[in-house]
N, C-alpha and C positions, 0 to 999 in steps of 0.2 A: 362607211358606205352602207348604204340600204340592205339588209339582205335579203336575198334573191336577186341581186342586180348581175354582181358580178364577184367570182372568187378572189381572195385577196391578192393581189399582184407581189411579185419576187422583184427587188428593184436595189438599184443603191444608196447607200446611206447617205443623209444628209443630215446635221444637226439644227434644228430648230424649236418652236413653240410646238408642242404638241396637241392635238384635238383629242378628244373624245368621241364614242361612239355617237354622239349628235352631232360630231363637227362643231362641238361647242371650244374654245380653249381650257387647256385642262389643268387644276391648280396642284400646285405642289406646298402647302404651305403657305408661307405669303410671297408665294413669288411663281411665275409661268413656269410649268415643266417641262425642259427642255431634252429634247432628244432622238435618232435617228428618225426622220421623215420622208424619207422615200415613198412612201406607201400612201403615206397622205397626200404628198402631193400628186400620185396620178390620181388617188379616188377623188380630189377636187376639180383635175384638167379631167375627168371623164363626167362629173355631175353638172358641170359648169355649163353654159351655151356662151358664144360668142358676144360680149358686150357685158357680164357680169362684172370683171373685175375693171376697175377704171383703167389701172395700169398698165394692164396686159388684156386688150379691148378685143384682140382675134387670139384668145387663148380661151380653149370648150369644146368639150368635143359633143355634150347634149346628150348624152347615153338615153337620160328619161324622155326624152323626144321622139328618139332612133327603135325605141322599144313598141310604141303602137304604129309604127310604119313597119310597108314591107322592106323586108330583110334580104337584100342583095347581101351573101356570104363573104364574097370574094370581096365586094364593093364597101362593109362595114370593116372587114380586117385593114384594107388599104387605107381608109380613112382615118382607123383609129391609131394606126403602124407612123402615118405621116403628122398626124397633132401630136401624140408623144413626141415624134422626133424633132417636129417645130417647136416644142416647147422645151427641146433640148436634153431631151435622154436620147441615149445610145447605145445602138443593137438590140432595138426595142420587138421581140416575138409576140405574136397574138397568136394562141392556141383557141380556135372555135371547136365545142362541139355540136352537137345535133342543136341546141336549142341557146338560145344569148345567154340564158343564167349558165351555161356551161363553161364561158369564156375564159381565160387565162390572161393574164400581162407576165411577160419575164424581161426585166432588161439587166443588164449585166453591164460594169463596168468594160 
């Protein structure tokens, strides 16, 4: 994730392909490095807009969009609270503070 966007989210583990800091895939050798992504996959459902991924077409929540608009507080935690949770994490927290770079993700199993 970009930084100054948002601090790194606390999430649960999932194994897969892992990214690099460019979001590029990351090699291990001659083969994909695989391992826990939780982390990755909110920092993608939070860069992402609606319509990027073919597959998953209403999964984005647009964060770099959400950044040069005004900032309803209450109204960005609920938004971001409900696209985690449609995208199927569970007991998903948004800690705001005074400014969006100060934002938090915690979800726990």
């Amino acid at each position: 994730m970009p930084k100054g966007l948002f601090k790194k989210p606390v999430c649960m583990a999932r194994i897969d392909i892992l990214l690099d800091n460019n979001l590029d895939l990351m090699e291990d050798g001659d083969d994909w490095a695989e391992g826990e992504c939780g982390e990755i996959d909110v920092e993608l459902i939070t860069l992402a807009t609606k319509g990027d991924n073919k597959e998953f077409p209403f999964s984005g929540f647009a964060a770099r969009e959400r950044i040069g608009a005004r900032l309803n507080k209450q109204q960005f935690i609920s938004d971001y609270t409900n696209e985690l949770t449609n995208d199927g994490f569970k007991n998903v927290k948004i800690i705001m503070g005074d400014t969006i770079g100060d934002t938090q993700v915690q979800i726990s199993d």
